[in-house]
Each structure stands twice: as C-alpha cells, then as structure tokens.
Chimera marker file (.cmm) of the C-alpha trace (Angstrom):
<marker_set name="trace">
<marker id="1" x="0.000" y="0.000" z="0.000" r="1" g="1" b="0" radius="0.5"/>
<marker id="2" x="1.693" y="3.796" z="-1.074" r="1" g="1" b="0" radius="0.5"/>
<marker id="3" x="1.709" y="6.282" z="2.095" r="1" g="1" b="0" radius="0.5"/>
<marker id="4" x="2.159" y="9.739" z="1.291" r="1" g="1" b="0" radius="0.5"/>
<marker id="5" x="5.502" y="10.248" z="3.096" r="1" g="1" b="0" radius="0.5"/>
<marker id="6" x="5.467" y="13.733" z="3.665" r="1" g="1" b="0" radius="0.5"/>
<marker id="7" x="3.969" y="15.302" z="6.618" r="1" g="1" b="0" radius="0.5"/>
<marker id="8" x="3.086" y="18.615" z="7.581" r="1" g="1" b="0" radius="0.5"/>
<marker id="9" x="3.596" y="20.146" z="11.277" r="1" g="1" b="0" radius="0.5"/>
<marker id="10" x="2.224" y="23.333" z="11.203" r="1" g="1" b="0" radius="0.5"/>
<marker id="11" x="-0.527" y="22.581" z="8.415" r="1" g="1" b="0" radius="0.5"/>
<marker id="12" x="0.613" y="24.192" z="6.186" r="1" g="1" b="0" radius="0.5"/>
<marker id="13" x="1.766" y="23.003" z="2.279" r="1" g="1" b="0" radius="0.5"/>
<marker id="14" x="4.355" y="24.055" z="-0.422" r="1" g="1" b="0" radius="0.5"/>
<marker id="15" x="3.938" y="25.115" z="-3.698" r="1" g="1" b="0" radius="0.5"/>
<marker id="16" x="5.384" y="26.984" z="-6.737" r="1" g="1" b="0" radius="0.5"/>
<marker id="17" x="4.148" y="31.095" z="-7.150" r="1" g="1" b="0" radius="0.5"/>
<marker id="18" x="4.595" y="30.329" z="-10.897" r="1" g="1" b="0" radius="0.5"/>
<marker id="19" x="1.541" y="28.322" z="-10.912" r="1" g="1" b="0" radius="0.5"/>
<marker id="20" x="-0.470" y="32.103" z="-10.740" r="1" g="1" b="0" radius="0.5"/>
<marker id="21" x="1.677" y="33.261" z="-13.909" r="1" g="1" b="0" radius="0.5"/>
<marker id="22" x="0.580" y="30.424" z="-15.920" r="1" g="1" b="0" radius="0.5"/>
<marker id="23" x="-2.664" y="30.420" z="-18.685" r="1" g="1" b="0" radius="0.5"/>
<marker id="24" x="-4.749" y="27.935" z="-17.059" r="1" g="1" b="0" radius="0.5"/>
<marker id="25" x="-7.773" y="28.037" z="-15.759" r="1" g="1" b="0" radius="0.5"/>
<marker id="26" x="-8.604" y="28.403" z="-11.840" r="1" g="1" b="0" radius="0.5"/>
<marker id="27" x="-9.844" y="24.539" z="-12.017" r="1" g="1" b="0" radius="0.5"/>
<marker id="28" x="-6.321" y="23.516" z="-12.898" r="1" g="1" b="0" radius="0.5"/>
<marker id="29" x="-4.731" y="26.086" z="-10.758" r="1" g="1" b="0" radius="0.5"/>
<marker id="30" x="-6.475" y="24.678" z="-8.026" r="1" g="1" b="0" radius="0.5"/>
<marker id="31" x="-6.052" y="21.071" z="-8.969" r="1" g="1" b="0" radius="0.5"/>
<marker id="32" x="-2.153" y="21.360" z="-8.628" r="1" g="1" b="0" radius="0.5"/>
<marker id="33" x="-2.040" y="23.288" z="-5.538" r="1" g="1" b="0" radius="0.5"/>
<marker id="34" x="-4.284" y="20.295" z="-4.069" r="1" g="1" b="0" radius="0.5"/>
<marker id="35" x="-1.670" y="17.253" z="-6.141" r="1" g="1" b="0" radius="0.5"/>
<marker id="36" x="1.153" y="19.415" z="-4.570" r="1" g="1" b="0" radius="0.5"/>
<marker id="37" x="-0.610" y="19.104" z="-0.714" r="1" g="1" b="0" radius="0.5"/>
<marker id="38" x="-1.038" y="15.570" z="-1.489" r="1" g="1" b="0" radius="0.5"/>
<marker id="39" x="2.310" y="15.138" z="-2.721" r="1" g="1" b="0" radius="0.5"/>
<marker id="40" x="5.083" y="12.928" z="-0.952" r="1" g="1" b="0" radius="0.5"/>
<marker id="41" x="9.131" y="13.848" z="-1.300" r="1" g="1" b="0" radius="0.5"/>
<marker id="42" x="8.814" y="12.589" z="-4.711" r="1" g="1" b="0" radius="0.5"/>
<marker id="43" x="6.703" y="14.879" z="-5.835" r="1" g="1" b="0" radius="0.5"/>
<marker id="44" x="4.306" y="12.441" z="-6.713" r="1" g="1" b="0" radius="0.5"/>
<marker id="45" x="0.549" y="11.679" z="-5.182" r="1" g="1" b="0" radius="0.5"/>
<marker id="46" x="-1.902" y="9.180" z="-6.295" r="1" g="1" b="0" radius="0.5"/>
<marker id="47" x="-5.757" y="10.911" z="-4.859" r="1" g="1" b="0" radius="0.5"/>
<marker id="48" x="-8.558" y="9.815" z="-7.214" r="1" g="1" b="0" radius="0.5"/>
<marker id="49" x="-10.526" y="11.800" z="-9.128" r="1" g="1" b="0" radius="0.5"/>
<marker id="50" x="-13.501" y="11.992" z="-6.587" r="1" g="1" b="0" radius="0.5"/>
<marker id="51" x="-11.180" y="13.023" z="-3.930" r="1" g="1" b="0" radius="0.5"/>
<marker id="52" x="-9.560" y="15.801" z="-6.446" r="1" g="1" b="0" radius="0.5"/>
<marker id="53" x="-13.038" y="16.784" z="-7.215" r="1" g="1" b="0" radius="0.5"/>
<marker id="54" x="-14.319" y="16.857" z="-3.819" r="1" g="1" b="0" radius="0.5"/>
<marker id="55" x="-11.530" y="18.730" z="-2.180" r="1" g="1" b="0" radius="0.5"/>
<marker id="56" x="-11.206" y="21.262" z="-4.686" r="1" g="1" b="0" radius="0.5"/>
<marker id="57" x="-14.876" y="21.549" z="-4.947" r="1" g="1" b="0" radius="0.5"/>
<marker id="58" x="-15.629" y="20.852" z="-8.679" r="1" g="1" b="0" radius="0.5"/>
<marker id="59" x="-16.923" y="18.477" z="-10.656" r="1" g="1" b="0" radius="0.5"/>
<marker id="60" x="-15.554" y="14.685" z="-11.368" r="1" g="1" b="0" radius="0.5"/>
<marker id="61" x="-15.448" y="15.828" z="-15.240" r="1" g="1" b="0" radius="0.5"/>
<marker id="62" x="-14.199" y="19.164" z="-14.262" r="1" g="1" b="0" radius="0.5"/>
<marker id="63" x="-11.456" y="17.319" z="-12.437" r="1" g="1" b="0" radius="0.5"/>
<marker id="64" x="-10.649" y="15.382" z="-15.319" r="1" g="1" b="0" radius="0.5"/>
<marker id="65" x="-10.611" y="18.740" z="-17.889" r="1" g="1" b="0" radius="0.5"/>
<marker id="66" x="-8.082" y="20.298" z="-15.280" r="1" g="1" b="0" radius="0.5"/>
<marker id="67" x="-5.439" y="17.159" z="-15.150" r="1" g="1" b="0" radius="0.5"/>
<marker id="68" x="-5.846" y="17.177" z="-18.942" r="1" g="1" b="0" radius="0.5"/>
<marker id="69" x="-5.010" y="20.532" z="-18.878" r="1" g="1" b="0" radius="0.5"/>
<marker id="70" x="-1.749" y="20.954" z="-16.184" r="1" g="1" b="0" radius="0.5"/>
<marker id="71" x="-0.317" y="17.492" z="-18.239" r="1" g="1" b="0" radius="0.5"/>
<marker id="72" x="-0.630" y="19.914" z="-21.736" r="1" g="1" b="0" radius="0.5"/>
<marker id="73" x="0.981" y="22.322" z="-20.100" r="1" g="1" b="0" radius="0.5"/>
<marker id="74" x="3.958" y="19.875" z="-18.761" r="1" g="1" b="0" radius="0.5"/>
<marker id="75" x="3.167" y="20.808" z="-15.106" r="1" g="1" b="0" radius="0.5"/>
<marker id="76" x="2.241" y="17.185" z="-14.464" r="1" g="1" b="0" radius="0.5"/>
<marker id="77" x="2.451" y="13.433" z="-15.839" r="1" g="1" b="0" radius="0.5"/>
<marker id="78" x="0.360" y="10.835" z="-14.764" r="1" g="1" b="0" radius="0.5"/>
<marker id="79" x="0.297" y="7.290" z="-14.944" r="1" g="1" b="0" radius="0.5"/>
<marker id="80" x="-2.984" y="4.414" z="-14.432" r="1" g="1" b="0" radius="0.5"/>
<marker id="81" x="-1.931" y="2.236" z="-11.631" r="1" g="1" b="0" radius="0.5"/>
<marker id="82" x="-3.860" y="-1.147" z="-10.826" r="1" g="1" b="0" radius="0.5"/>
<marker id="83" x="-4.427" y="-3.764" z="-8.197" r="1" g="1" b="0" radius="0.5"/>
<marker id="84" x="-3.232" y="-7.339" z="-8.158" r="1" g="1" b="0" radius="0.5"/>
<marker id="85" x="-6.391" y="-8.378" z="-10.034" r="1" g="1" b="0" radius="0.5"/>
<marker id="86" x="-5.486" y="-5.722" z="-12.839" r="1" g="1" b="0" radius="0.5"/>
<marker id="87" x="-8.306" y="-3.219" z="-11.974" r="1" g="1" b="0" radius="0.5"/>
<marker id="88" x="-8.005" y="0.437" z="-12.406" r="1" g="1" b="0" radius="0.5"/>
<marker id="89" x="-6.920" y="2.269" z="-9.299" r="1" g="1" b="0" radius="0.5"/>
<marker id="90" x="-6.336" y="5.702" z="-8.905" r="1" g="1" b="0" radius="0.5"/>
<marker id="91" x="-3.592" y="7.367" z="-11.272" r="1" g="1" b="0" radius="0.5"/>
<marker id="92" x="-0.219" y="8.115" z="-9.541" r="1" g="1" b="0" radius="0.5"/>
<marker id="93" x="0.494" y="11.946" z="-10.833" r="1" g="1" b="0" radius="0.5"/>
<marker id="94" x="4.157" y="13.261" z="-10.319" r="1" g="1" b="0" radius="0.5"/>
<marker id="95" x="4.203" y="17.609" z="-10.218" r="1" g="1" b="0" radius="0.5"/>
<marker id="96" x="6.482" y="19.757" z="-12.083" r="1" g="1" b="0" radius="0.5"/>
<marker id="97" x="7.994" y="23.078" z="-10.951" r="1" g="1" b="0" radius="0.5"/>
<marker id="98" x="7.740" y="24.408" z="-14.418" r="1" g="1" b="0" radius="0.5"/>
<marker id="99" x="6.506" y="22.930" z="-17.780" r="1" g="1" b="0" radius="0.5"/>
<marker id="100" x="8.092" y="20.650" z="-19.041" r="1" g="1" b="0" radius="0.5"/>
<marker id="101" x="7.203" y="21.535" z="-21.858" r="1" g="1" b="0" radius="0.5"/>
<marker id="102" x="9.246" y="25.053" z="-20.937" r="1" g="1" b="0" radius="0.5"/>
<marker id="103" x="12.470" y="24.733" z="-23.625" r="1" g="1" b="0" radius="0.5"/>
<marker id="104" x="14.724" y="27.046" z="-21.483" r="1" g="1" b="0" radius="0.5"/>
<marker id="105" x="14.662" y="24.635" z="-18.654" r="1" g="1" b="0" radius="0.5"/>
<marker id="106" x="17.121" y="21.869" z="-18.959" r="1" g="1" b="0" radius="0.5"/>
<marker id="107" x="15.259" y="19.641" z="-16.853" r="1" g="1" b="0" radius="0.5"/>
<marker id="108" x="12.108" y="19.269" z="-14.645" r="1" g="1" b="0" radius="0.5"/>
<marker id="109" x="11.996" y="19.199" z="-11.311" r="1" g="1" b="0" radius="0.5"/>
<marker id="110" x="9.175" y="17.877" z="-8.864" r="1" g="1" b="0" radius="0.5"/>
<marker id="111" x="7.771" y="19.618" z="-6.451" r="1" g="1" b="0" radius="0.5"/>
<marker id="112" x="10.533" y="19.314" z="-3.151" r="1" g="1" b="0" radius="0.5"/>
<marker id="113" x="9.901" y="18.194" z="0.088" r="1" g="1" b="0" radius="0.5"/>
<marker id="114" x="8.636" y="20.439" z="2.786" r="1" g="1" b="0" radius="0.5"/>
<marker id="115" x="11.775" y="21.428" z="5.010" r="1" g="1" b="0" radius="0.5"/>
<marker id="116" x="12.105" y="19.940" z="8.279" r="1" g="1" b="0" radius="0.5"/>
<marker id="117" x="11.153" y="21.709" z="11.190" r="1" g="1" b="0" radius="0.5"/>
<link id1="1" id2="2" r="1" g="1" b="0" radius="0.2"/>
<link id1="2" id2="3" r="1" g="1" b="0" radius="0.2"/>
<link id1="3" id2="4" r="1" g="1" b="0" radius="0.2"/>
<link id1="4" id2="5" r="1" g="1" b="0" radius="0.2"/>
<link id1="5" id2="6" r="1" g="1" b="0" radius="0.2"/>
<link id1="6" id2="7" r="1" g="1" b="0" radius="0.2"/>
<link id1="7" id2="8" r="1" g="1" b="0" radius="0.2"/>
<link id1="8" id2="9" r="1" g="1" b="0" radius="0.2"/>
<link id1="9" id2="10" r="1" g="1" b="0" radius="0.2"/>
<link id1="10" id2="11" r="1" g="1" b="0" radius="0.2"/>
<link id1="11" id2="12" r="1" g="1" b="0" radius="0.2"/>
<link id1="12" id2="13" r="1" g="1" b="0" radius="0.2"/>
<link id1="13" id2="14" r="1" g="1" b="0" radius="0.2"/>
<link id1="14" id2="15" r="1" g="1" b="0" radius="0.2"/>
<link id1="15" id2="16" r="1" g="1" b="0" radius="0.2"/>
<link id1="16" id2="17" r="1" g="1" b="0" radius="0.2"/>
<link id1="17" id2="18" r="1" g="1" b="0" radius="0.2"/>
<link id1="18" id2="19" r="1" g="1" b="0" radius="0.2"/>
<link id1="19" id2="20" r="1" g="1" b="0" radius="0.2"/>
<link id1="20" id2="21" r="1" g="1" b="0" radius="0.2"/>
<link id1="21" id2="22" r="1" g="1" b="0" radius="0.2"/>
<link id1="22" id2="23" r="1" g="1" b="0" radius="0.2"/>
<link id1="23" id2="24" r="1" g="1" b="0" radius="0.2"/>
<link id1="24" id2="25" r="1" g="1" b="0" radius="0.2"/>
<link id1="25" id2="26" r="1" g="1" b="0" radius="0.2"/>
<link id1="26" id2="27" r="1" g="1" b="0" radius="0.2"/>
<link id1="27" id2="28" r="1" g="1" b="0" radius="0.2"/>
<link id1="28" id2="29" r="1" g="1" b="0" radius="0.2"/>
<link id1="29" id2="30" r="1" g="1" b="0" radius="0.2"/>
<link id1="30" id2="31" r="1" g="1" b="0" radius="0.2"/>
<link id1="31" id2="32" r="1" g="1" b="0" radius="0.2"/>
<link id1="32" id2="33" r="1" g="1" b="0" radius="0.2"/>
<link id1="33" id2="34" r="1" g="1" b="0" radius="0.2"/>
<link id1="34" id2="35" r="1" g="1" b="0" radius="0.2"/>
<link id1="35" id2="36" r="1" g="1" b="0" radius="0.2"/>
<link id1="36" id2="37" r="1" g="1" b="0" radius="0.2"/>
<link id1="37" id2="38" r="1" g="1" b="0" radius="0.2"/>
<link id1="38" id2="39" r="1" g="1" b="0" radius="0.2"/>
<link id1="39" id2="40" r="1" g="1" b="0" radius="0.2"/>
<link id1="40" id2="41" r="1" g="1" b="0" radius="0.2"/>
<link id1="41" id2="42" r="1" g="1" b="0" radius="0.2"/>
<link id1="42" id2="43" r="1" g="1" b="0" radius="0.2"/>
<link id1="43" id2="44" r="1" g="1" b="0" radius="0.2"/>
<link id1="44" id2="45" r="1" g="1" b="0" radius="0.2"/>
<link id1="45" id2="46" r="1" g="1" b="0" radius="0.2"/>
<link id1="46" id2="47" r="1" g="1" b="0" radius="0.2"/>
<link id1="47" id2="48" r="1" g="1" b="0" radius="0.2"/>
<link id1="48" id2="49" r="1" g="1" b="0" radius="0.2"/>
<link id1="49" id2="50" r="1" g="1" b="0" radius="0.2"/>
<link id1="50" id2="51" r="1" g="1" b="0" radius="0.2"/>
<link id1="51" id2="52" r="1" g="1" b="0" radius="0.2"/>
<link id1="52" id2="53" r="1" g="1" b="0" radius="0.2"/>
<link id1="53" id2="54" r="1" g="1" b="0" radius="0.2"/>
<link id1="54" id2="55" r="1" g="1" b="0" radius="0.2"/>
<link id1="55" id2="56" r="1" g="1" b="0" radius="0.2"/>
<link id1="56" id2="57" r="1" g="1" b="0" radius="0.2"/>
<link id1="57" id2="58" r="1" g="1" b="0" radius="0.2"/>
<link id1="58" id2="59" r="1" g="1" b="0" radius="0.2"/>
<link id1="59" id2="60" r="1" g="1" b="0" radius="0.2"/>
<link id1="60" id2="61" r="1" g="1" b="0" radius="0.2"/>
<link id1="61" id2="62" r="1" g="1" b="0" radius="0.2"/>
<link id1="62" id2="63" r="1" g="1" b="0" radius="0.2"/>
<link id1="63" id2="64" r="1" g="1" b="0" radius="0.2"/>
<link id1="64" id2="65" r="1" g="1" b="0" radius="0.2"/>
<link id1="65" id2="66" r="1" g="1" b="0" radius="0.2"/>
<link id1="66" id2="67" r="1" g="1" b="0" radius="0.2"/>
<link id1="67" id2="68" r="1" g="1" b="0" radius="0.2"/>
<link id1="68" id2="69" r="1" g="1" b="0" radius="0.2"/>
<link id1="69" id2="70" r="1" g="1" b="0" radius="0.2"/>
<link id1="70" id2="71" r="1" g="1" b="0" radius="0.2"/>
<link id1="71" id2="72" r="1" g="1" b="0" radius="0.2"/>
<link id1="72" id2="73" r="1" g="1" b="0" radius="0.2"/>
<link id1="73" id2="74" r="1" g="1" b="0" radius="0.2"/>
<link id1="74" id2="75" r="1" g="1" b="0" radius="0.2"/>
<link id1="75" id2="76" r="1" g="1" b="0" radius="0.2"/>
<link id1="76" id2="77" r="1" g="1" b="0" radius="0.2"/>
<link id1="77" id2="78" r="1" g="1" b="0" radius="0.2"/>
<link id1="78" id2="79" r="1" g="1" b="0" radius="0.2"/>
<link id1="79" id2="80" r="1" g="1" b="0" radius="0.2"/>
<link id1="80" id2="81" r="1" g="1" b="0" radius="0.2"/>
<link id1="81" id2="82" r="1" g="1" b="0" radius="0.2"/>
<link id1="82" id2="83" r="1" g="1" b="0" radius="0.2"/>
<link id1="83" id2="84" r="1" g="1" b="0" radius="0.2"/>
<link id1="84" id2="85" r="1" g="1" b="0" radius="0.2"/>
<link id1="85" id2="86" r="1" g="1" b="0" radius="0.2"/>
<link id1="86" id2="87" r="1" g="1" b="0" radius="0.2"/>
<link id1="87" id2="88" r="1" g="1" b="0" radius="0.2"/>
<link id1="88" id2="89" r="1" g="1" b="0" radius="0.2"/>
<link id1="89" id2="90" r="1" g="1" b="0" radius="0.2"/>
<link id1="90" id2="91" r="1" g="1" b="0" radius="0.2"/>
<link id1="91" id2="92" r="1" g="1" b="0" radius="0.2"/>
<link id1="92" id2="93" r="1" g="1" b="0" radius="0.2"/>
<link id1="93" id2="94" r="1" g="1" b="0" radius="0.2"/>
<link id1="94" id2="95" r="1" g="1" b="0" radius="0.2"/>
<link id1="95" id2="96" r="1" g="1" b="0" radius="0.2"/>
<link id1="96" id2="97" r="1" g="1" b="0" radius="0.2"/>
<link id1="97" id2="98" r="1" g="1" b="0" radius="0.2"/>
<link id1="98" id2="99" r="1" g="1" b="0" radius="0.2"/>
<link id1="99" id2="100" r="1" g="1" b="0" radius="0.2"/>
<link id1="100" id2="101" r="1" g="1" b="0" radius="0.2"/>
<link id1="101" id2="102" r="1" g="1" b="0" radius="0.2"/>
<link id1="102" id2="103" r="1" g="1" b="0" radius="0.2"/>
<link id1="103" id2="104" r="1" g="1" b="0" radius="0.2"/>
<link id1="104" id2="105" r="1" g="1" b="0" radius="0.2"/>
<link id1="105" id2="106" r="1" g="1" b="0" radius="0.2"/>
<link id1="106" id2="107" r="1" g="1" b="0" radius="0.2"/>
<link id1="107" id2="108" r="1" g="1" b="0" radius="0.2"/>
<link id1="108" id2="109" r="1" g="1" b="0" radius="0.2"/>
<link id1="109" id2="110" r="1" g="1" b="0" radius="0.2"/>
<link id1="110" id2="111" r="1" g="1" b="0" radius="0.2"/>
<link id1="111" id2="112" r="1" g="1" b="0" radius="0.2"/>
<link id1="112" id2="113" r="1" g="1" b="0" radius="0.2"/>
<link id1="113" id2="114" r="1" g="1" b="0" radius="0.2"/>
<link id1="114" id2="115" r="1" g="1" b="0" radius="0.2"/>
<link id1="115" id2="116" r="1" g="1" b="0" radius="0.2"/>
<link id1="116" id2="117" r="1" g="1" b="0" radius="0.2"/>
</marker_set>
C-alpha cells in the first residue's frame, strides 16, 4: 500500500508562485495546488478523481478537464496504476515546478519536500 511520506507540522503546504503566472484556468490552478498538498518527497501523489473533485470543490469531469489541462501544459504526468487483479486504481500523478514543456529549462523538477522543522 503507497503512504504519502510527507507530513506537515504546522498545516501548512508548499507550492510553486509560478503556478499564478501560468494560462490555465482556476480549475487547474487549483487542482495542482491540491496534487502538490497531497504530494510525498517525490513529488508524486496518487488521490482519485472523486477526492480531487471533492476537495477542490468541482466536478468529477471538471477534475478530469483540469489534469488534462496541467499534463498539456507539462506541469504534471500521470500514470494508471492497478491492483493485483489488474483493476483500475487511482492514477499516480508526479508535479512539475515548471513545464516541461518550458524549452529554457534543462530539466524538470518535482515539487521538493517540505523542510524539516
């Protein structure tokens, strides 16, 4: 079973300011500051869609439309996971600091870990 490794002290979660400079829509602004809450040291989180949907208070298809839209934009890849009996489980998304898709960046990076304290 995954456990999100990272956990905050003071309640509190880290994400990029960039994500405000971007041309997305607030559904997929919203969606990646909830992935990078969820996210572990990885940068990586695996909530479903009805969790996404229901946290960020939107719709499950609404949900969908913003993932869709921060992988386009190379803030985020995703991949389907399944259980031992092959069914779908929820996807395992790992969060970019900037687009991958950005060409003056060299590399991506995900999201770091929340500092110690």
């Amino acid at each position: 079973m995954n456990i999100i490794k990272r956990k905050e002290r003071k309640n509190w979660f880290y994400s990029y300011n960039m994500i405000w400079d971007q041309p997305l829509s607030e559904h997929a602004k919203i969606a990646y500051l909830y992935l990078c809450r969820c996210a572990d040291d990885k940068g990586q989180a695996f909530p479903s869609h009805a969790t996404i949907a229901q946290k960020c208070s939107i719709s499950r298809q609404t949900t969908i439309n913003a993932i869709n839209e921060l992988k386009n934009a190379g803030l985020l890849s995703y991949k389907q996971r399944k259980d031992s009996s092959g069914s779908l489980t929820s996807n395992l998304y790992t969060i970019f600091d900037v687009s991958v898709l950005d060409k003056t960046q060299n590399e991506n990076h995900p999201c770091p870990p929340i500092p110690s304290s």
